[in-house]
N, C-alpha and C positions, 0 to 999 in steps of 0.2 A: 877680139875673137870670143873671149869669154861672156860678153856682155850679149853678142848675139846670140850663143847657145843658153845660155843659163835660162830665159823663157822658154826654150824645148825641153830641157829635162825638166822643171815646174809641171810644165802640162804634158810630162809623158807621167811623170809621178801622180797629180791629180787624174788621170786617168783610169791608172790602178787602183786610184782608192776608191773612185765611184763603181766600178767594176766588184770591185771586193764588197762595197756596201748593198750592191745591188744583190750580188749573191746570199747575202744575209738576212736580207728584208723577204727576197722570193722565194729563195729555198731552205732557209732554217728559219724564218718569221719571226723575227728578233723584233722587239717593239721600238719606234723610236726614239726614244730615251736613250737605248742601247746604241743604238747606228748612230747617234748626234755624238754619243761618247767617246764611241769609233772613231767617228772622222777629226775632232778633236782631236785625239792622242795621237793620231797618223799623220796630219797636216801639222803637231809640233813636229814629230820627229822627221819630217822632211823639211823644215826650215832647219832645221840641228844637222840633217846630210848639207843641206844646203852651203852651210856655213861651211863646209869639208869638203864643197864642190864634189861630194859623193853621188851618184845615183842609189835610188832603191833597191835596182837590179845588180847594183855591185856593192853592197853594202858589206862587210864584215862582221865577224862574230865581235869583234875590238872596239867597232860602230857602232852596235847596237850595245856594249856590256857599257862602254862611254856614256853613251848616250840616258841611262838609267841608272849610271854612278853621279851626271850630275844634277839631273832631279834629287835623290840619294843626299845630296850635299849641300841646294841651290846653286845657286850663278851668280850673289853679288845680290841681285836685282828682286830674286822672287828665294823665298825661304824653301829649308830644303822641304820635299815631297813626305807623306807620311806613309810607310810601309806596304797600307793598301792600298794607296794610290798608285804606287810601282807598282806591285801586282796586279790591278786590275792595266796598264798600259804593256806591262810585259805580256800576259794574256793576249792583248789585241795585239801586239807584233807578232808573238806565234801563231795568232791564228790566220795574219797576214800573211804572212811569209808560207805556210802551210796551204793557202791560198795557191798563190804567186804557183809555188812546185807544182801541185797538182795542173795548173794550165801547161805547164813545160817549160814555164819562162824562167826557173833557175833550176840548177841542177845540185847545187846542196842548199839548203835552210840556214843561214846567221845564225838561227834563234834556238837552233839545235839544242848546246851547249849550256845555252844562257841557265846562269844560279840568279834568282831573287830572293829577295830578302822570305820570309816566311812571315806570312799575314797573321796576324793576330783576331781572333774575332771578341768584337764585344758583344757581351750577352745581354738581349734587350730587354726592356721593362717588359713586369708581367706581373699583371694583378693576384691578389689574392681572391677565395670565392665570395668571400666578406665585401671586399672592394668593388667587386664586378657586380653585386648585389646592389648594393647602395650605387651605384652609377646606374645601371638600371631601372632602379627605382626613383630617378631623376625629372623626368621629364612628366607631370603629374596634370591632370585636366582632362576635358574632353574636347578643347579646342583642338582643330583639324591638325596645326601645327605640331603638338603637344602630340596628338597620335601618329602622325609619321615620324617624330624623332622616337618615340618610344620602339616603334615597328624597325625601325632604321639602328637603331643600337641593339637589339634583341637581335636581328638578324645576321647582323656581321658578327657578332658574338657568337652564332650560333653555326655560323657557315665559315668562319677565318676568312671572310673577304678581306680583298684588298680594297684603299678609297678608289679605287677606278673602275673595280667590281661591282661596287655597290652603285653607286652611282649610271655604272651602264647598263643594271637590269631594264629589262622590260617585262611587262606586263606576263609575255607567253612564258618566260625564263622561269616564273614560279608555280607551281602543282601543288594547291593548298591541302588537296584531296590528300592526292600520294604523298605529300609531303617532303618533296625534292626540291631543288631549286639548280638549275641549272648557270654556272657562272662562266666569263668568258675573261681567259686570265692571258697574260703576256704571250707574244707571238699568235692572241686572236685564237688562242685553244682553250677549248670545251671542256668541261670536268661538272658530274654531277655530283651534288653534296645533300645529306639528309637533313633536314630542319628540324630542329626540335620541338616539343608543343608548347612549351612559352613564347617561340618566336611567332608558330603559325596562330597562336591566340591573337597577339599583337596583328599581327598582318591582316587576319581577317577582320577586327577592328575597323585598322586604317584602312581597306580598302571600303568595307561598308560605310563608314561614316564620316573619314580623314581625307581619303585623295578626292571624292566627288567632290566635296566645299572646294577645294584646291581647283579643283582642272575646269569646275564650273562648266563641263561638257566638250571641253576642246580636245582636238582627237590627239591625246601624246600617250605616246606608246611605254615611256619609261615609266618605272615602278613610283623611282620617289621625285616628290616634285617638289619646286619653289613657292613660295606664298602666292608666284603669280601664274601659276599651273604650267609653267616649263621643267626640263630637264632639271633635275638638282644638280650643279656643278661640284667640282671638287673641294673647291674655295667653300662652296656653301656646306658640304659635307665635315671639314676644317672645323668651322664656325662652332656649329652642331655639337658637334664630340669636347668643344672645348668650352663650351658653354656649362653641359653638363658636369664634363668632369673637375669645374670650378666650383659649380653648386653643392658636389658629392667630395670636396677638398679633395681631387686629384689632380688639380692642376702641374700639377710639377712631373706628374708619373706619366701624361698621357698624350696621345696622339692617336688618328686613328687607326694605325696599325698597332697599337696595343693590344686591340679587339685581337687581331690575327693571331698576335704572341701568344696571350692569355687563353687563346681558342686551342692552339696545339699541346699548351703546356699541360694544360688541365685534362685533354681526352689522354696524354701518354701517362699524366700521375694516375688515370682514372681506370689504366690498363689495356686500353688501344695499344692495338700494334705497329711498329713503327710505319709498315708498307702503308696501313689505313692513311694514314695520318699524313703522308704523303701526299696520297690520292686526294684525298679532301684538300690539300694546300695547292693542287696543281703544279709542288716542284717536280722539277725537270729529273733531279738526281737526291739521291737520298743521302747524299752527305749533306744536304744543306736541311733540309728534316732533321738530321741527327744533332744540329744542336740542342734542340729540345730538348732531348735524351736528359742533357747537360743540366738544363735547366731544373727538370723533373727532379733531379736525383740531389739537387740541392736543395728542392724543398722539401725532398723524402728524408736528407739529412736531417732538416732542421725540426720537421716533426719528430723524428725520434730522439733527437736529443730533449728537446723539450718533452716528450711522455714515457720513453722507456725510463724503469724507477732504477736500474746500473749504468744510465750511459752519463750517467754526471759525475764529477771529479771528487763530490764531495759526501760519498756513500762511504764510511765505516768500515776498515778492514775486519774481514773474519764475519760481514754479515751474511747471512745464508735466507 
């Protein structure tokens, strides 16, 4: 009996979860990166009900606390889970489950209750203005190549793009004039940012004399291109930033979302407000902004220790 039901609840469970993923994709526009991560940690924990001849719809608070004690621990098989890897899986059950209620199909929430462990964040690399100068200052010639990696690094420097940001402008996305650059960041939402005029010196450069050798007249709409006048891909953008930042000995510090770090750390040491600074990054909530904060104020420490002439240990009592 068992063996004929067990493929019904399978595909009543897979049901819900295309349903749930659908609603994430159409009506909060979750990119997906996000929804592949989703369905992932929802298709474990319905192999994990599975094994408990559980359904979704009758799951327990006991179920789901089990169920991320032995991630928490592993299984024997696979090592245990690291603390933000539960939390980002605890997350998608509540917001599953949270789901689920709202349609009527359960009348209390598992996930209620649920305690996770407390995420830790690590604070990411971020250049100094020394460092981001000499990176910068990398890509040197008037070969076409040479002026779009120079315009291409100037720019995400100067706007905290992401590599997917950069990579998906098009031609209309930038206003050399005004000086805006319009980006299109996860979930496909818009956010205008100001350019600086080291970037748009660069840009108008590559566009005068860099992407025509490049496109050689073929009609591509995106801003930066390949040697062979396509899209620049992400891989190729990769290449790019790590090229440079090998020539300028940053190799160890960098990636292209350094640009991004180093882009917010610097306008909040610079006295931007945190709301700006938001806005320019297209996060969603301003806690995640606010590690910067964090960042900021340890290197506002480390200036002052190093130039105020009382913050060192080894000033002379009774000096005045």
């Amino acid at each position: 009996m068992a063996t004929i039901e067990q493929p019904v609840v399978e595909r009543r469970f897979e049901h819900l979860v295309l349903d749930f993923l659908a609603y994430l994709e159409f009506e909060r526009g979750l990119s997906r990166n996000t929804l592949d991560a989703y369905r992932t940690d929802l298709l474990q924990f319905g192999r994990f009900l599975e094994a408990r001849e559980v359904s979704a719809l009758e799951a327990s608070p006991a179920d789901v606390s089990d169920f991320l004690q032995l991630l928490a621990t592993g299984d024997g098989e696979k090592p245990p889970a690291s603390p933000a890897t539960i939390h980002r899986k605890s997350a998608c059950l509540r917001s599953f489950y949270r789901h689920l209620r709202r349609d009527g199909l359960l009348d209390t929430d598992p996930t209620a209750t649920l305690s996770t462990p407390r995420r830790s964040r690590k604070l990411p690399q971020v250049l100094t203005r020394g460092e981001i100068e000499r990176l910068l200052s990398q890509p040197r010639g008037t070969e076409p190549a040479s002026l779009r990696d120079r315009a291409l690094l100037e720019v995400m420097y100067a706007c905290g793009l992401r590599a997917s940001e950069a990579v998906g402008l098009e031609l209309m996305d930038v206003d050399v004039q005004e000086g805006l650059l319009r980006a299109r960041g996860k979930g496909s939402k818009e956010r205008i940012v100001p350019v600086g005029q080291a970037a748009l010196k660069a840009l108008r450069i590559y566009l005068e004399r860099g992407r025509p050798a490049l496109v050689k007249g073929a009609p591509e709409a995106h801003l930066f291109v390949n040697f062979r006048g396509g899209q620049l891909t992400r891989q190729g953008l990769y290449k790019i930033v790590r090229r440079h930042a090998l020539t300028a000995g940053l190799a160890d510090r960098m990636s292209p979302h350094t640009l991004r770090h180093t882009f917010a750390t610097h306008l909040l040491a610079g006295g931007c407000d945190l709301r700006s600074v938001q806005e320019m990054l297209g996060h969603a909530d301003v806690s995640t902004t606010q590690l910067y904060t964090h960042l900021s104020s340890e290197r506002l420490k480390d200036v002052y220790f190093r130039a105020h002439p009382r913050a060192r240990t080894d000033v002379s009592a009774g000096t005045t």
